[in-house]
C-alpha positions in Angstrom: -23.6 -21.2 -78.6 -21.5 -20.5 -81.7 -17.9 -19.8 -81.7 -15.5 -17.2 -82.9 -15.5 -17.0 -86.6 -12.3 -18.1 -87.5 -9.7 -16.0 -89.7 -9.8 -16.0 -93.6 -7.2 -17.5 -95.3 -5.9 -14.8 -97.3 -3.9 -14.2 -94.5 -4.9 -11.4 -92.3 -2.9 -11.1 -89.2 -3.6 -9.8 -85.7 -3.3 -6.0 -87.2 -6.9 -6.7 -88.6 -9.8 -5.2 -87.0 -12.9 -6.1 -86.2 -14.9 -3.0 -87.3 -13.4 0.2 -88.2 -11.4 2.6 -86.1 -10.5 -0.5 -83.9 -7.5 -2.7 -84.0 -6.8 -6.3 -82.7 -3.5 -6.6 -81.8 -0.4 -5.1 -83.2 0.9 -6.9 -86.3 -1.1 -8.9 -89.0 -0.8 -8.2 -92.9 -2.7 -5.3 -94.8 -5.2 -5.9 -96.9 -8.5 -7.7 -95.9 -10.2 -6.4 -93.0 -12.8 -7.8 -90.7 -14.5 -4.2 -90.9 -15.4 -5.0 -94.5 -17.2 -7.9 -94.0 -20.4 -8.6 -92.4 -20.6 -7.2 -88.6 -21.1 -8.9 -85.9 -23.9 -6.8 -85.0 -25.6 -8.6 -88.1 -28.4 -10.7 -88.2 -26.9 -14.6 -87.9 -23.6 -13.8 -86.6 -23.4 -15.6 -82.8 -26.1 -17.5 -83.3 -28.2 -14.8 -85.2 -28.6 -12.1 -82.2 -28.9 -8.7 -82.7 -26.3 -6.2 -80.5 -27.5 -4.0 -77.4 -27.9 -0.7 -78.1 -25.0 1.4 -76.7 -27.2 4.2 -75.3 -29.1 1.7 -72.8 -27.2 -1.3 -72.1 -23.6 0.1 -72.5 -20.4 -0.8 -73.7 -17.7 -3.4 -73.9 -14.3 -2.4 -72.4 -11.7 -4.3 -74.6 -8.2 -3.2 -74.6 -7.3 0.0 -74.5 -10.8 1.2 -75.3 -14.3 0.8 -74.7 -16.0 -0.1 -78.1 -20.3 -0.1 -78.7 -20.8 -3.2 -80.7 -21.7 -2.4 -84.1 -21.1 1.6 -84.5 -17.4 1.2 -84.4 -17.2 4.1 -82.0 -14.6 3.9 -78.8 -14.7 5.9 -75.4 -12.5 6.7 -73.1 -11.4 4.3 -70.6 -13.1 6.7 -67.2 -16.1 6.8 -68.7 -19.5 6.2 -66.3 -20.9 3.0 -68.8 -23.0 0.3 -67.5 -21.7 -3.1 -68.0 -24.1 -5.9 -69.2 -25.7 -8.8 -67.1 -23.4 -11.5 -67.0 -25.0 -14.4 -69.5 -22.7 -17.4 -69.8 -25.1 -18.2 -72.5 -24.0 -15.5 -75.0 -20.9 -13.8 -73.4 -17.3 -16.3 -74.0 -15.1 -14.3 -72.2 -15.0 -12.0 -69.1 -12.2 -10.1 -67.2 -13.8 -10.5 -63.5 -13.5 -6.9 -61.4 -10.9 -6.1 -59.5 -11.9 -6.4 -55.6 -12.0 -3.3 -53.7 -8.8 -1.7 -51.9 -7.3 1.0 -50.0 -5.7 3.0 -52.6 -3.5 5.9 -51.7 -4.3 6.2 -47.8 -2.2 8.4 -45.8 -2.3 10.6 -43.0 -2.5 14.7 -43.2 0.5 16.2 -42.0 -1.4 18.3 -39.9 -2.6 15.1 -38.1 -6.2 16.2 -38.1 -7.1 12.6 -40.3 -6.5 10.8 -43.3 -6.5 11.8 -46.8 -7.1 8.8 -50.4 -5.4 9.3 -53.2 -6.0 7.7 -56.3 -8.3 5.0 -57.3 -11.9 4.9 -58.4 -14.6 2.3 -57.1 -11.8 0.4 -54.7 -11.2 3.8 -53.5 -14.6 4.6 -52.6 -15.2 1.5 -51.1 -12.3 1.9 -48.9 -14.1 5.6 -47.7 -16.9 3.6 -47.0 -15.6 1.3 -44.7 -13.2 3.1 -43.2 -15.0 6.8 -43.1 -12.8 9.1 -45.2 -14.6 11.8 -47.5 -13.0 12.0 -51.2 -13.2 15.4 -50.1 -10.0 14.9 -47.8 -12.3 15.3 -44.7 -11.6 14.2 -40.9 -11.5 9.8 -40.8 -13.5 8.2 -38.6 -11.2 5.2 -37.4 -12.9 1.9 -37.5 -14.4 0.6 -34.0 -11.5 -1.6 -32.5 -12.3 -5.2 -31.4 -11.1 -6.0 -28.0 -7.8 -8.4 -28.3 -7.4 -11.3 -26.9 -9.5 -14.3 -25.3 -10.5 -13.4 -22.2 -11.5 -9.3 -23.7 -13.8 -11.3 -26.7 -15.2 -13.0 -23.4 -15.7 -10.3 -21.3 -17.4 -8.0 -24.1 -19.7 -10.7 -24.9 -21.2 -11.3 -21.0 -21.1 -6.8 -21.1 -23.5 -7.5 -24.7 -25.9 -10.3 -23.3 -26.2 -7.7 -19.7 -27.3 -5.1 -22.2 -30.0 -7.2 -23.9 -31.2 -9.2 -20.8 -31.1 -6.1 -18.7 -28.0 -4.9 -16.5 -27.7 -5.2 -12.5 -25.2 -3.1 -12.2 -23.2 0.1 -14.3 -20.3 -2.5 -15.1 -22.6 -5.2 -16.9 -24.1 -2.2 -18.4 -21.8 -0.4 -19.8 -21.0 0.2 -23.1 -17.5 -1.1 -24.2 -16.9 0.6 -27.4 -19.2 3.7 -26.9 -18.1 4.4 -22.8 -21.6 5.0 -22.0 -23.9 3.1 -19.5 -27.2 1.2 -21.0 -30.3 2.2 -18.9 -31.0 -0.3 -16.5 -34.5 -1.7 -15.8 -36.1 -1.2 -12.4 -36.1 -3.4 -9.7 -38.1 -5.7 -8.4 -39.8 -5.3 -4.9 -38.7 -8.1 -3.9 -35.3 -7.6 -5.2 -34.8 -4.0 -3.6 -36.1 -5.8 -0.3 -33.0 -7.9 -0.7 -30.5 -5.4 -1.8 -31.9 -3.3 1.7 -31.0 -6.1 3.9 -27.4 -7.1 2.2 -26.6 -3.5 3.1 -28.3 -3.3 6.3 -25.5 -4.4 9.4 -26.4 -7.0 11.2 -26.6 -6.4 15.1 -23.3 -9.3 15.6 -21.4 -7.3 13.3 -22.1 -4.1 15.4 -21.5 -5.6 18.4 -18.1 -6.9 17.4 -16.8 -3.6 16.2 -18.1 -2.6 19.5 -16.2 -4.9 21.3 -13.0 -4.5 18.8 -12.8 -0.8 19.7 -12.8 -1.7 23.4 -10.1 -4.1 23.1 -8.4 -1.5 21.1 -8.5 1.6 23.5 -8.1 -0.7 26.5 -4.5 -2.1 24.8 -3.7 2.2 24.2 -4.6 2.7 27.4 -2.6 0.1 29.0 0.7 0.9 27.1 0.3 4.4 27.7 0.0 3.2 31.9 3.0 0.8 31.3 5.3 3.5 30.0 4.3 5.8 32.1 5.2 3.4 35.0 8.4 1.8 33.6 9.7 5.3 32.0 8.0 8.7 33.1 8.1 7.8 36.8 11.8 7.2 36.5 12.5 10.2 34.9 10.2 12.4 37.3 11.7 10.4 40.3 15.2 10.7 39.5 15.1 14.4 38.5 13.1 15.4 42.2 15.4 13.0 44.0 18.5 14.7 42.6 17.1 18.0 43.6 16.7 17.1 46.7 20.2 15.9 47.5 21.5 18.5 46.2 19.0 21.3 48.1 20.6 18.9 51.2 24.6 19.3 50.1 23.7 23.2 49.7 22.0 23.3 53.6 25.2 21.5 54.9 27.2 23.5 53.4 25.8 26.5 55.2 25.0 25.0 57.9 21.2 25.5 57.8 20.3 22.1 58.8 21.6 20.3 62.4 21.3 17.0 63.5 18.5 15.6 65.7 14.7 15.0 64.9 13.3 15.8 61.4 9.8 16.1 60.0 8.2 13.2 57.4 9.2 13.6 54.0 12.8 15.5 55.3 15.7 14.3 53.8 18.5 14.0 56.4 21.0 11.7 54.9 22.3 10.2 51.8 22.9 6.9 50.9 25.8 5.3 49.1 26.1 2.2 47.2 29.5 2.4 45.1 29.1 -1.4 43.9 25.6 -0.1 42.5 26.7 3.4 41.3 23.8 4.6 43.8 23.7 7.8 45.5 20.2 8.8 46.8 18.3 11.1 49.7 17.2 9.5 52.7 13.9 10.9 54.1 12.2 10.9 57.6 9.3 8.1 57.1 8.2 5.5 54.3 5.3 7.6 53.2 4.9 6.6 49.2 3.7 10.0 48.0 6.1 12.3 50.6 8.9 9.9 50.1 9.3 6.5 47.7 7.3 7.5 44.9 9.8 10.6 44.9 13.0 8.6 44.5 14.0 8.7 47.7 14.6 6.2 50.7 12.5 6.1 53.6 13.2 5.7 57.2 11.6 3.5 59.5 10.6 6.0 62.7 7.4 5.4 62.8 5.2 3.1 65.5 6.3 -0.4 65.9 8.5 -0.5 62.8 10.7 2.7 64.6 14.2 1.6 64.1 17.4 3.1 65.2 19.6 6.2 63.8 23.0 5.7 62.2 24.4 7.7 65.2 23.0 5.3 67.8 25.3 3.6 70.0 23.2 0.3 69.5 20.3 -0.6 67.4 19.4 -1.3 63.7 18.8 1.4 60.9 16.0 0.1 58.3 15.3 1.8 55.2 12.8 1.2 52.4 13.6 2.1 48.6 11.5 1.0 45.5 12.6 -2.1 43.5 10.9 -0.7 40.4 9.7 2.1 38.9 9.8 5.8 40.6 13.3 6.2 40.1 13.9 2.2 41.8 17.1 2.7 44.0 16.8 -0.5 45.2 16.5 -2.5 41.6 20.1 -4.4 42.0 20.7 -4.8 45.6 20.7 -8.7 45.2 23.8 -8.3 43.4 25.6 -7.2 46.7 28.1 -9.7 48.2 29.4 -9.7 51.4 32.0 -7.3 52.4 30.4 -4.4 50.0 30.5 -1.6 51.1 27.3 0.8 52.0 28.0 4.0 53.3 25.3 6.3 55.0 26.5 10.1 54.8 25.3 12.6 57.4 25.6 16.5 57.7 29.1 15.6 59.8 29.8 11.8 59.9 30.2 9.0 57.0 29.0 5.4 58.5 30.3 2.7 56.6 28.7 -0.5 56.9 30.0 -4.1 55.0 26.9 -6.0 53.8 27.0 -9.2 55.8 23.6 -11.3 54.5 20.7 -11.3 52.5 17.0 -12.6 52.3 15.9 -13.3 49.1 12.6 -13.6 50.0 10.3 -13.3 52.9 6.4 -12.2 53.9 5.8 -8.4 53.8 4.4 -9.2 57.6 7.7 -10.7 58.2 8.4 -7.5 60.5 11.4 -9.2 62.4 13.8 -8.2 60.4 13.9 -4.9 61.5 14.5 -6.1 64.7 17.7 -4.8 67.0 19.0 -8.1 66.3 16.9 -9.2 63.2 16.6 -12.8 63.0 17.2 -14.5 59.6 20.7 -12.1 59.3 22.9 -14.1 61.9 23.8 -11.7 64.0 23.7 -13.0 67.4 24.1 -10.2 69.4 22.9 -6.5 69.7 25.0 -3.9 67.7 24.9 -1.0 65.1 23.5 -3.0 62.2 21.3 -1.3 59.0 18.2 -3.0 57.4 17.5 -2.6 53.2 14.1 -3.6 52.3 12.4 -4.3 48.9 9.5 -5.8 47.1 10.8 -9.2 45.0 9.8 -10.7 42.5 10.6 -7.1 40.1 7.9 -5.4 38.8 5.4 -6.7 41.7 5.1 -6.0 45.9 4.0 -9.5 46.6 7.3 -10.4 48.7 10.1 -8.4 50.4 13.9 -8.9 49.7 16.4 -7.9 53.0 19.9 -6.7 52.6 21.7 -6.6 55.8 25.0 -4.9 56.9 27.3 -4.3 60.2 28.7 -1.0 61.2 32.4 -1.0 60.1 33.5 2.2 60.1 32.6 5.9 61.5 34.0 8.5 60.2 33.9 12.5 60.4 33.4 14.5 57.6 36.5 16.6 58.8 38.7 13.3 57.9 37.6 13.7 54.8 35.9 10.9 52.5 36.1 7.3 53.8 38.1 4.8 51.5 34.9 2.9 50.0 33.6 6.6 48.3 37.5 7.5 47.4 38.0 4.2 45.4 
């Protein structure tokens, strides 16, 4: 390769120039001018080589200008010229390209895209990869990779489902595009499977079965257990309360007398103060006529007849519920002796002072309503009253006894004994 000719002595200074019209440089002295000698473009300057013509290989950008070798003549700097093939062999020096870049990219302000502004080749390179017109059309944003780890991850297994054929519309969905690949049929054999992982197996029916017995038996059960504990009471109380009060009403106007009465006919009422009790008593122990009513029954009938509170002698047994249907008889083991119990009638109070009890006995334990029940202490005949119960609460497997002994009798025209006064 030869080198650069060097300058000629007479002193020419950078303000020479190589070929005229063209200037190296800015300073230099007047006078000899590399445009007067031999060009370069001659034969056996740089090794003897002629120039390429201008018209087919192009030009030479070099400063401000772009100069064809040999003819002197310069063109403007946007001019569409083809640049040589790079030969380290003949060419010394090169200025490399710049690289390609976004020049002037910003958004409309109507927000329908982005517009370039200025630059050439880095500009159009920039519309290529990121799909903006020069023309200021709509951009195109570039496709977004999924960020992070485990979203690479995931969007790789949703690529290999694609090429190896999806199972399913997640593994075979498109990520980027939101659309589903088509998926290739199944197998016989792999439908056959499917059919039976979604056909229920006869165990699982028959414990759904069995669930939604358990289920409506438990509703039904609570719905029995608060109709016993709660509704009963409530119905109970309120036809109990309508019945002593239908009684107050006959006595009052002297509709009802004293003497035999009918099953199911209230005749008295019975008074507890200790207890806060005040409740009918009715003829018999008949559940529907008279306990399940609220009401206390009377024993008058067959071999469990006892005594009236008017008798001169004998022992006056009543019956009351423990629980449920209004359950007059739900604290009478809290009595003590010497409380009083008070038996009201359409012209008399008897008022009786509780004397023993019997926690628990047999229901056949039919003694007790005795004349002279045995298990009270008593030990002679008198005018005593019986109050029977089922024990333990909420079952009828026992009976509780309450006993008490006449202590006072007293007509309604006296007015209301002391124990009802209090």
């Amino acid at each position: 390769m030869t080198a650069l000719r060097p300058e000629r002595e007479s002193g020419a200074g950078h303000g020479e120039s190589f070929t005229e019209g063209f200037s190296y440089g800015t300073g230099g002295e007047q006078g000899t001018s590399y445009g007067q000698q031999q060009p370069y473009g001659a034969p056996g300057t740089f090794g003897g080589g002629d120039w390429y013509d201008t018209t087919q290989q192009g030009a030479y950008p070099y400063g401000g200008a772009v100069v064809g070798p040999g003819s002197g003549a310069a063109y403007p700097e946007d001019s569409t010229a083809y640049l040589p093939p790079v030969d380290e062999e003949t060419v010394a020096l090169r200025i490399p390209d710049p690289p390609p870049q976004r020049v002037g990219r910003a958004r409309r302000t109507d927000g329908t895209g982005y517009t370039t502004g200025t630059g050439g080749a880095a500009a159009d390179a920039a519309d290529a990869v990121y799909g903006t017109d020069r023309a200021g059309g709509a951009r195109t944003e570039p496709p977004v990779a999924p960020e992070g780890r485990a979203a690479r991850r995931k969007a790789t297994k949703r690529r290999q489902g694609r090429r190896g054929g999806a199972n399913s519309p997640s593994e075979g969905r498109d990520v980027r595009q939101g659309h589903s690949a088509p998926q290739a049929p199944l197998s016989r054999v792999e439908a056959r499977r499917r059919a039976r992982e979604r056909k229920v197996s006869p165990a699982v029916v028959a414990s759904r079965g069995i669930g939604e017995v358990f289920i409506t038996c438990g509703v039904l059960m609570l719905l029995f257990v608060t109709y016993q504990l709660w509704w009963t009471n409530v119905r109970a109380q309120a036809q109990a309360g309508q019945e002593a009060s239908d009684l107050q009403s006959d006595w009052a106007n002297g509709k009802r007398k004293p003497g035999a009465f009918e099953p199911g006919q209230g005749f008295a009422l019975l008074h507890i103060p200790k207890l806060d009790v005040v409740v009918p008593i009715a003829e018999g122990i008949d559940s529907k006529k008279v306990l399940d009513r609220g009401m206390v029954g009377h024993y008058a009938e067959g071999a469990l007849k006892t005594a009236m509170p008017n008798d001169k002698k004998g022992n006056f047994g009543v019956a009351g519920h423990r629980n449920t249907h209004g359950e007059p008889f739900r604290y009478i083991n809290r009595l003590e002796p010497g409380d009083p119990i008070v038996v009201e009638t359409q012209d008399t109070y008897f008022v009786y002072k509780m004397a023993s009890i019997l926690p628990v006995t047999p229901p056949s334990n039919v003694s007790v309503l005795e004349p002279v029940p045995k298990g009270s202490n008593f030990t002679g005949p008198g005018r005593y009253i019986t109050l029977t119960t089922c024990t333990p609460e909420f079952t009828s497997k026992y009976r509780m006894i309450v006993w008490g002994k006449m202590d006072e009798e007293r007509p309604r025209s006296k007015g209301k004994p002391d124990a009802l006064v209090r």
